[in-house]
N, CA, C and O atoms as a GROMACS GRO file, in nm:
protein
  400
    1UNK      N    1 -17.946  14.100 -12.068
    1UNK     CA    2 -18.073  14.127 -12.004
    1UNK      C    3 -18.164  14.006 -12.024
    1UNK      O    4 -18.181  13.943 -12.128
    2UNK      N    5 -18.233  13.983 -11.876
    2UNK     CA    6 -18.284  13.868 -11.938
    2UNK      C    7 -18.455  13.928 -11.958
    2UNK      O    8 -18.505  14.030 -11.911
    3UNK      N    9 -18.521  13.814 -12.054
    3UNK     CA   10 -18.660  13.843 -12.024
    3UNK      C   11 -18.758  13.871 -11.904
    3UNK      O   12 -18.717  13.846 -11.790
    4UNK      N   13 -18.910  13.931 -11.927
    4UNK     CA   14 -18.956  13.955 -11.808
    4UNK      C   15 -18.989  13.821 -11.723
    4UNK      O   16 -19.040  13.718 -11.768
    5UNK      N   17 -18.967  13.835 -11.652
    5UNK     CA   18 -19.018  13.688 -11.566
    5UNK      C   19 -18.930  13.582 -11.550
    5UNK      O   20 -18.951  13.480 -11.484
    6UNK      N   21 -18.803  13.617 -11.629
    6UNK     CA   22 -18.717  13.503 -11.607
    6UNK      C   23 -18.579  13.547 -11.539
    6UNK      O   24 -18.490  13.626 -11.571
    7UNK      N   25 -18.599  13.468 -11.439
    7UNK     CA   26 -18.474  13.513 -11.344
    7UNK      C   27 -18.333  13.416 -11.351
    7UNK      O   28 -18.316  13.294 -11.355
    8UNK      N   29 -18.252  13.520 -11.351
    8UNK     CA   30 -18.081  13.452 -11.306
    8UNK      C   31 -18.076  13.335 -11.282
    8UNK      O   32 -18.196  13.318 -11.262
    9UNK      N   33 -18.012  13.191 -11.262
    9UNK     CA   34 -18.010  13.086 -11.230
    9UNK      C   35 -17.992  13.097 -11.017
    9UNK      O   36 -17.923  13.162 -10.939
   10UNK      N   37 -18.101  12.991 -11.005
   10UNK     CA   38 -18.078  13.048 -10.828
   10UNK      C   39 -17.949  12.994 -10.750
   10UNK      O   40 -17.894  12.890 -10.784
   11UNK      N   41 -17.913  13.053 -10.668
   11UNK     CA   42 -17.783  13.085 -10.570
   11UNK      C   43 -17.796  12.961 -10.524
   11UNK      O   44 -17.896  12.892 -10.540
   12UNK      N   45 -17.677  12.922 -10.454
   12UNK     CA   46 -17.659  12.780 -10.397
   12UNK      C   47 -17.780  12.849 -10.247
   12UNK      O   48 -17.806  12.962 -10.206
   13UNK      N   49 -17.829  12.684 -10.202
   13UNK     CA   50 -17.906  12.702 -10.099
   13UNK      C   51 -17.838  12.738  -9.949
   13UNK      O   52 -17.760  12.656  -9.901
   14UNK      N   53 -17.857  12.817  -9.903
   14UNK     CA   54 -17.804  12.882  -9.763
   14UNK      C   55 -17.795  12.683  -9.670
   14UNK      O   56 -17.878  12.593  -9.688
   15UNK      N   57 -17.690  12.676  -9.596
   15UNK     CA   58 -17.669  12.529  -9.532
   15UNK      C   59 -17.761  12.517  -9.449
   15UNK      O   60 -17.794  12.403  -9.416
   16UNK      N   61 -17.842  12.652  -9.380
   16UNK     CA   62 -17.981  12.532  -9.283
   16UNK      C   63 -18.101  12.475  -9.404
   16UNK      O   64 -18.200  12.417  -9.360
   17UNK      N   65 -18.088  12.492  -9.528
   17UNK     CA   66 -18.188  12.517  -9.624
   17UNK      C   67 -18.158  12.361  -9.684
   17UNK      O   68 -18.242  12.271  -9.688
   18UNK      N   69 -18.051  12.353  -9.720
   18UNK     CA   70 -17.941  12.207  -9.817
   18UNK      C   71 -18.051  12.113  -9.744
   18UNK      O   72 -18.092  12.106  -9.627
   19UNK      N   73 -18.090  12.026  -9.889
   19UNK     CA   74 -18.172  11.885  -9.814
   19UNK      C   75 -18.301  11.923  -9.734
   19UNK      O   76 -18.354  11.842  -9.658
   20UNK      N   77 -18.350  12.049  -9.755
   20UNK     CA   78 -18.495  12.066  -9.723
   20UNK      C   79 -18.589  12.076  -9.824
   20UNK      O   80 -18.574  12.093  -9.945
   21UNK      N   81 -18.699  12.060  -9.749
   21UNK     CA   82 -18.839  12.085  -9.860
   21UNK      C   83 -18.802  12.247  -9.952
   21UNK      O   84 -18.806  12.279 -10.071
   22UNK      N   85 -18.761  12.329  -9.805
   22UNK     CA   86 -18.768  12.488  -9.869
   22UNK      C   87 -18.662  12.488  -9.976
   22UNK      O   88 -18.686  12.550 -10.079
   23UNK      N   89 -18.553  12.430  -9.963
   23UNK     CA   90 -18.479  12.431 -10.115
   23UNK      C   91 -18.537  12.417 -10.222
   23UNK      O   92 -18.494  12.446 -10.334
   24UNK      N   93 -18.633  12.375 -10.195
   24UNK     CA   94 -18.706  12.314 -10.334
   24UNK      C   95 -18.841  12.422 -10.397
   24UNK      O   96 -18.907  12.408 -10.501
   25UNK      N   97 -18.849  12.515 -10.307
   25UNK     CA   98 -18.998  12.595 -10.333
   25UNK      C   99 -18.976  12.692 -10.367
   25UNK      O  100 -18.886  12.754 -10.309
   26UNK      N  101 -19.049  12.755 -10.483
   26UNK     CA  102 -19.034  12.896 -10.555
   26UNK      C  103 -19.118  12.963 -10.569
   26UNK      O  104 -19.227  12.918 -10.603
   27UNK      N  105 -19.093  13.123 -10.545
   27UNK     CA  106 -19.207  13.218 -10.543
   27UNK      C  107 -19.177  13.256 -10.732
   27UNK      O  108 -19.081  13.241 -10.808
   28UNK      N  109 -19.303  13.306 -10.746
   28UNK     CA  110 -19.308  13.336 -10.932
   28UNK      C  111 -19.367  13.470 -10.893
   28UNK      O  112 -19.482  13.472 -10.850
   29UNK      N  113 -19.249  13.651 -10.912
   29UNK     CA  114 -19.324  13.696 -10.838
   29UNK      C  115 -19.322  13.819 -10.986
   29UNK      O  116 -19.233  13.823 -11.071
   30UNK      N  117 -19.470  13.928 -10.980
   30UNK     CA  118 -19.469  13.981 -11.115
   30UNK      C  119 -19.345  14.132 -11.135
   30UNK      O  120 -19.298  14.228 -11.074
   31UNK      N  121 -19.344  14.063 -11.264
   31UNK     CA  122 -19.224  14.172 -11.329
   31UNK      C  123 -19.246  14.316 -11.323
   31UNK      O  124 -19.162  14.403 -11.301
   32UNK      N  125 -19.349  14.327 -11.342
   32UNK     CA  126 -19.467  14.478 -11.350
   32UNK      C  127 -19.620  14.472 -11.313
   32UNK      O  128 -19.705  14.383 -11.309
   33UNK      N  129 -19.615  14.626 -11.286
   33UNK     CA  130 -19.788  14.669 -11.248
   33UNK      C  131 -19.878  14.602 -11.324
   33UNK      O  132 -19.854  14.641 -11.439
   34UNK      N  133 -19.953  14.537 -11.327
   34UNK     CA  134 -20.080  14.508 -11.382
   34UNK      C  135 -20.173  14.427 -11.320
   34UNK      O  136 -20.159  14.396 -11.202
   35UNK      N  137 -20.304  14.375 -11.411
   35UNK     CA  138 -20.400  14.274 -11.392
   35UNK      C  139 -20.349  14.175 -11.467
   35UNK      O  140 -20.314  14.161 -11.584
   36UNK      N  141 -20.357  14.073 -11.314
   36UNK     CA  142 -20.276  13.920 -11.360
   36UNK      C  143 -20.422  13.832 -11.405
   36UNK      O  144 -20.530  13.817 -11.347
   37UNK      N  145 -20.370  13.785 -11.532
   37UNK     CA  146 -20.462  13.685 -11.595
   37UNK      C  147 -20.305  13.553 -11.651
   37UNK      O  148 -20.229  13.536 -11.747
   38UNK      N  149 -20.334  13.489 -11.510
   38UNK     CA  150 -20.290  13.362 -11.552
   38UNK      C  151 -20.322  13.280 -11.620
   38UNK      O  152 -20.441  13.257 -11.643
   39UNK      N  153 -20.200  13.197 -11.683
   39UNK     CA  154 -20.224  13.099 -11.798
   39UNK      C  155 -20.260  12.962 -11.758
   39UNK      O  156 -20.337  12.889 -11.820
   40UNK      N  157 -20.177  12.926 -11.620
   40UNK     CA  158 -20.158  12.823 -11.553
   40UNK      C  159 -20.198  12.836 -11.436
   40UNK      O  160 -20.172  12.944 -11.384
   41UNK      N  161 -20.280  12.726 -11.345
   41UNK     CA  162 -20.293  12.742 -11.248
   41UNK      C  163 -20.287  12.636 -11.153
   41UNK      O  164 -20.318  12.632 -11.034
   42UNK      N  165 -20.228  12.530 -11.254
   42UNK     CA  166 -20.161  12.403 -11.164
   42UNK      C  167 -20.082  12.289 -11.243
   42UNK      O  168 -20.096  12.277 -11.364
   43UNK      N  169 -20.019  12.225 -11.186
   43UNK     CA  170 -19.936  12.157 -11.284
   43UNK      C  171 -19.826  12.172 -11.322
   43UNK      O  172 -19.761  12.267 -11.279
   44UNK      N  173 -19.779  12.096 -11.402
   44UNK     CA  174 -19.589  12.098 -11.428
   44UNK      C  175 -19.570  12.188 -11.583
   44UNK      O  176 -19.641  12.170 -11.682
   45UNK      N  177 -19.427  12.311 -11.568
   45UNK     CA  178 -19.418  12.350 -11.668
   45UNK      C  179 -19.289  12.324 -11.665
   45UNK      O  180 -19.228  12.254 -11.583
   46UNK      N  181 -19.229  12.410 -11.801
   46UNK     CA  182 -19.117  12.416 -11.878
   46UNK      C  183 -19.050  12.525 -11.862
   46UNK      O  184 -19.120  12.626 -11.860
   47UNK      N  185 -18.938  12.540 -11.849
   47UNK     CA  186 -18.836  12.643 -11.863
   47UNK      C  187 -18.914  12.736 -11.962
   47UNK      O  188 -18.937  12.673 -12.066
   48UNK      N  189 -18.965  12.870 -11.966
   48UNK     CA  190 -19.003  12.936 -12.073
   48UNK      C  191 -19.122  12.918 -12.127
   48UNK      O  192 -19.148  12.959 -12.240
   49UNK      N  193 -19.218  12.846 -12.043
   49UNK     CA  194 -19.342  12.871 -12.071
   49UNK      C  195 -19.422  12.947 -12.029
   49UNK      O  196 -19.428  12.952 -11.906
   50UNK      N  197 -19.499  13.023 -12.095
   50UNK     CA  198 -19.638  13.080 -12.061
   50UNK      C  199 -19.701  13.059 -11.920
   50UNK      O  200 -19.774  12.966 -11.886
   51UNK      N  201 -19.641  13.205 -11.817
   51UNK     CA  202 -19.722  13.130 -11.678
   51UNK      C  203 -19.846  13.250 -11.655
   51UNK      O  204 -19.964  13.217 -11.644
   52UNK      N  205 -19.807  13.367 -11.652
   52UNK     CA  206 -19.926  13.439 -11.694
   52UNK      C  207 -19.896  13.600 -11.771
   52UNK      O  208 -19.788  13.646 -11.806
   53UNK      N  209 -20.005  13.648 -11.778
   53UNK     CA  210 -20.037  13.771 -11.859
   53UNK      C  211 -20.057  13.886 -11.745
   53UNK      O  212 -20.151  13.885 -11.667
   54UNK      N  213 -19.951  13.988 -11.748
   54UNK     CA  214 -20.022  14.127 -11.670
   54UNK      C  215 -20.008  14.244 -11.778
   54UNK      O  216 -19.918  14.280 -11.854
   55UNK      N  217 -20.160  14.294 -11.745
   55UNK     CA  218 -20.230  14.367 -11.838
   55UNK      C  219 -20.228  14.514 -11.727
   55UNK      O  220 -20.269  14.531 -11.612
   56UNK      N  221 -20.143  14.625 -11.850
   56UNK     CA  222 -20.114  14.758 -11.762
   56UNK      C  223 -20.197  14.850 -11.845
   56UNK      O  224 -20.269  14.831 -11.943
   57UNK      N  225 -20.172  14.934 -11.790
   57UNK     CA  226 -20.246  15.061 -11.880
   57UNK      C  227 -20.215  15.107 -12.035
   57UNK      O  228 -20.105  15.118 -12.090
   58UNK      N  229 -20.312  15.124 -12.076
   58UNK     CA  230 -20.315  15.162 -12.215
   58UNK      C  231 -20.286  15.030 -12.315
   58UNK      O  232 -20.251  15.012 -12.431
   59UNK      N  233 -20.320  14.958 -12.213
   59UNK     CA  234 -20.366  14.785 -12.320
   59UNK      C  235 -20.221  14.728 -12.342
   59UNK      O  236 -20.192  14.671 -12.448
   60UNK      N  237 -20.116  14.747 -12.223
   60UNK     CA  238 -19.979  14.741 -12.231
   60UNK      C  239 -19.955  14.560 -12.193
   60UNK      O  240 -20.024  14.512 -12.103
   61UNK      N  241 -19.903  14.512 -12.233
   61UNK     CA  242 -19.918  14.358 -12.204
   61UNK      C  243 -19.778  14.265 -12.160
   61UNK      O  244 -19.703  14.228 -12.251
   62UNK      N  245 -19.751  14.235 -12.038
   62UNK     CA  246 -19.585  14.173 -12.014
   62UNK      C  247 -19.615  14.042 -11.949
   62UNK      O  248 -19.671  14.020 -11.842
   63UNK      N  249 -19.565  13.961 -12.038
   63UNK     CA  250 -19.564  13.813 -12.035
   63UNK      C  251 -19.468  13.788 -11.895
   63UNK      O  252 -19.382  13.861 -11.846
   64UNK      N  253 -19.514  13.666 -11.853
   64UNK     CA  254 -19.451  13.602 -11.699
   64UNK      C  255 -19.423  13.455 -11.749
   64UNK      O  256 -19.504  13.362 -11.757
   65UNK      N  257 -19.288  13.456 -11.783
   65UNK     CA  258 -19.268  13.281 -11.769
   65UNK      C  259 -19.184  13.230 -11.734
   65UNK      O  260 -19.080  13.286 -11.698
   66UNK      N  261 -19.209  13.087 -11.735
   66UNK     CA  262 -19.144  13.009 -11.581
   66UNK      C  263 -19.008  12.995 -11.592
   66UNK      O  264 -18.975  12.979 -11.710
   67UNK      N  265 -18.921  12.994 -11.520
   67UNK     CA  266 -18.781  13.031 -11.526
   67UNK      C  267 -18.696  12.906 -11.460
   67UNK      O  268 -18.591  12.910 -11.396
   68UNK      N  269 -18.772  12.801 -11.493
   68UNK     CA  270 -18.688  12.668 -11.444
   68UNK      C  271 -18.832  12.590 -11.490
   68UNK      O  272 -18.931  12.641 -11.542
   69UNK      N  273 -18.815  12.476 -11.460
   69UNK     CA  274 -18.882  12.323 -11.503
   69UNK      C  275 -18.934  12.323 -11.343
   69UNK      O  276 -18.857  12.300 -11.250
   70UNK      N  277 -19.105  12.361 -11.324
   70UNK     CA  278 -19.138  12.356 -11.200
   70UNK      C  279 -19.282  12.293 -11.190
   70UNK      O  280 -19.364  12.299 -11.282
   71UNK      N  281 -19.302  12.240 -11.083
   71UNK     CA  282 -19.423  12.237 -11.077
   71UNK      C  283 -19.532  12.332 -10.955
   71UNK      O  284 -19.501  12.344 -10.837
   72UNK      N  285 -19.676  12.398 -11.022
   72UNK     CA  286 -19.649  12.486 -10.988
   72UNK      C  287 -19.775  12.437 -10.921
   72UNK      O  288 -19.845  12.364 -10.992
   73UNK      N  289 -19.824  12.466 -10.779
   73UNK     CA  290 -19.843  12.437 -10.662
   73UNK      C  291 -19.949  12.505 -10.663
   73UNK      O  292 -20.048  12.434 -10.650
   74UNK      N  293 -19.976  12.640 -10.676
   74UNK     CA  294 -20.126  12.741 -10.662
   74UNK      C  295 -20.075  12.866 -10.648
   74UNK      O  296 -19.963  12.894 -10.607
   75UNK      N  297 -20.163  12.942 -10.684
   75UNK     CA  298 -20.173  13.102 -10.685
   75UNK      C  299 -20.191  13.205 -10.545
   75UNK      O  300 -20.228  13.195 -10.428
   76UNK      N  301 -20.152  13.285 -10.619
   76UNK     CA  302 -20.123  13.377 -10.447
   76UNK      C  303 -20.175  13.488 -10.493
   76UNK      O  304 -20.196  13.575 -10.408
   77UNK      N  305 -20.204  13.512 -10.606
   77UNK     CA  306 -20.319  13.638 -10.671
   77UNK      C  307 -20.403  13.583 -10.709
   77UNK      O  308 -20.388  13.463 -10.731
   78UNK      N  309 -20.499  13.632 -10.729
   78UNK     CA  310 -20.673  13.633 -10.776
   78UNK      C  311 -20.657  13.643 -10.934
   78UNK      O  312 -20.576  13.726 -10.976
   79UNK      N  313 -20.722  13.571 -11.018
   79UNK     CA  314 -20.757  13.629 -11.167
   79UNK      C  315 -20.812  13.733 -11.177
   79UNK      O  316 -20.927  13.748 -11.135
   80UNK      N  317 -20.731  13.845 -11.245
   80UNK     CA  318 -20.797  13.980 -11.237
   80UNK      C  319 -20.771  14.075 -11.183
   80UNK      O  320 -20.795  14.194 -11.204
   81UNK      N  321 -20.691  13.994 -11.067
   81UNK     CA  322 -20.615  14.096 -10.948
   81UNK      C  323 -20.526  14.202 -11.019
   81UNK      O  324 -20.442  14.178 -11.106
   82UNK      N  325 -20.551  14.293 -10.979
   82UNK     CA  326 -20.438  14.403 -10.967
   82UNK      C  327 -20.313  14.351 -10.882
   82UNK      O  328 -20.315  14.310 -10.766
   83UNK      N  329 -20.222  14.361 -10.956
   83UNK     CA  330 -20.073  14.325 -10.877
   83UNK      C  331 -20.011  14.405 -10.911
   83UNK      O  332 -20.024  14.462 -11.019
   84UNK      N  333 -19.907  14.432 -10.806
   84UNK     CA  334 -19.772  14.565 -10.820
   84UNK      C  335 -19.642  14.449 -10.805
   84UNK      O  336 -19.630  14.339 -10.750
   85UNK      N  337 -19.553  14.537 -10.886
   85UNK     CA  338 -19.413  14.456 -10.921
   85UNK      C  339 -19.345  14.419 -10.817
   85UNK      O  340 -19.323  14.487 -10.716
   86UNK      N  341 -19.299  14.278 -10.846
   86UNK     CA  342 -19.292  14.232 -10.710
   86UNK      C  343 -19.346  14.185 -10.646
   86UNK      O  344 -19.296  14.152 -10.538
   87UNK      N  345 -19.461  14.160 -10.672
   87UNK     CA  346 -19.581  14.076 -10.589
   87UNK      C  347 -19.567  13.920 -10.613
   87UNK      O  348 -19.531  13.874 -10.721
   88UNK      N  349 -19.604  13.831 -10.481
   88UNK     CA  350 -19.588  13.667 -10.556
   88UNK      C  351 -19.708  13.630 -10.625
   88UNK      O  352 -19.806  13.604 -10.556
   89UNK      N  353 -19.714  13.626 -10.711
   89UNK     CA  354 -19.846  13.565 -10.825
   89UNK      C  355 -19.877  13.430 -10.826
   89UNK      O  356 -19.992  13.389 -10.845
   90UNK      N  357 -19.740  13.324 -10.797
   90UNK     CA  358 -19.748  13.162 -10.759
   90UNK      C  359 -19.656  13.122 -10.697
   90UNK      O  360 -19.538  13.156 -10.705
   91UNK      N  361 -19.713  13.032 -10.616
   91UNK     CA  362 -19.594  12.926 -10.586
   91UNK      C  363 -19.594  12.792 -10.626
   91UNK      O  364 -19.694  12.722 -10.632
   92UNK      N  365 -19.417  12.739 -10.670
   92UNK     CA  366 -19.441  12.635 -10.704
   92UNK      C  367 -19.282  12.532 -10.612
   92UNK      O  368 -19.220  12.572 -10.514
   93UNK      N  369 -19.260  12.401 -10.691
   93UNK     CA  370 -19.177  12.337 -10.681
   93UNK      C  371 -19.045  12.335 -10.758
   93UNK      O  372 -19.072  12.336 -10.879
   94UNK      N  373 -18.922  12.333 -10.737
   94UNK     CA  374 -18.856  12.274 -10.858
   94UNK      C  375 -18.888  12.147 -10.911
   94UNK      O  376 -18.922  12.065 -10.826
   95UNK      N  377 -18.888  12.103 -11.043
   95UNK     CA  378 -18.954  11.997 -11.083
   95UNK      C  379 -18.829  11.891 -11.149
   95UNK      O  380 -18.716  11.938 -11.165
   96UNK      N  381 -18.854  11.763 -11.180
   96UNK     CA  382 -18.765  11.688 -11.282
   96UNK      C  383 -18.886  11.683 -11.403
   96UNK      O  384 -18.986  11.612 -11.409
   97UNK      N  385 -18.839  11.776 -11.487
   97UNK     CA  386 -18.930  11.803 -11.592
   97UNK      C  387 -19.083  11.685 -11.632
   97UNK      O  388 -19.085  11.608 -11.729
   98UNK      N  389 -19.156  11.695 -11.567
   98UNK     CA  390 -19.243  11.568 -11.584
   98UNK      C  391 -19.300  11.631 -11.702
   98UNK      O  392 -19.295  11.741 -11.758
   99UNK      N  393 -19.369  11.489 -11.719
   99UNK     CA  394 -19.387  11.466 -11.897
   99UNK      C  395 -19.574  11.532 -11.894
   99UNK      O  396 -19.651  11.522 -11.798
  100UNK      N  397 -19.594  11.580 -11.996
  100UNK     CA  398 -19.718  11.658 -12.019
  100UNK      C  399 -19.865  11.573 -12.075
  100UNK      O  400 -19.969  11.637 -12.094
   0.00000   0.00000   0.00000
């Protein structure tokens, strides 16, 4: 089982996709119901870092982190937003781990 937010290694790219921009772009989408209070909201991360916080009921708390070396492009939820599982919270790039 893997952690929340971190997904399977991704599938080879479908052949109209091979050698496009879209091969390269990733949705970061949330694991569970809550209010997203992101950590990050631009810039290059790490396999397993801190991308944000959703806050559920009864002060319930499930970490979101990044599941490849990406750089991450901008948000697609609001700070604060209520998000349902499954929702895209960011989009970013695959990255060559740039330096911090």
């Amino acid at each position: 089982m893997t952690p929340a937010g971190l997904a399977a290694p991704p599938r080879p790219p479908a052949p109209a996709l091979a050698d496009s921009t879209a091969e390269r772009l990733r949705l970061v989408v949330a694991p569970a119901n809550g209010r997203f209070r992101p950590h990050v909201t631009s810039g290059s991360v790490l396999r397993g870092d801190l991308l944000a916080v959703l806050t559920g009921s009864r002060g319930r708390e499930v970490e979101v982190r990044c599941p490849a070396d990406l750089h991450v492009a901008g948000l697609l939820a609001l700070p604060g937003q209520l998000v349902t599982a499954g929702q895209a919270l960011l989009w970013a790039s695959l990255g060559d781990a740039c330096a911090r």
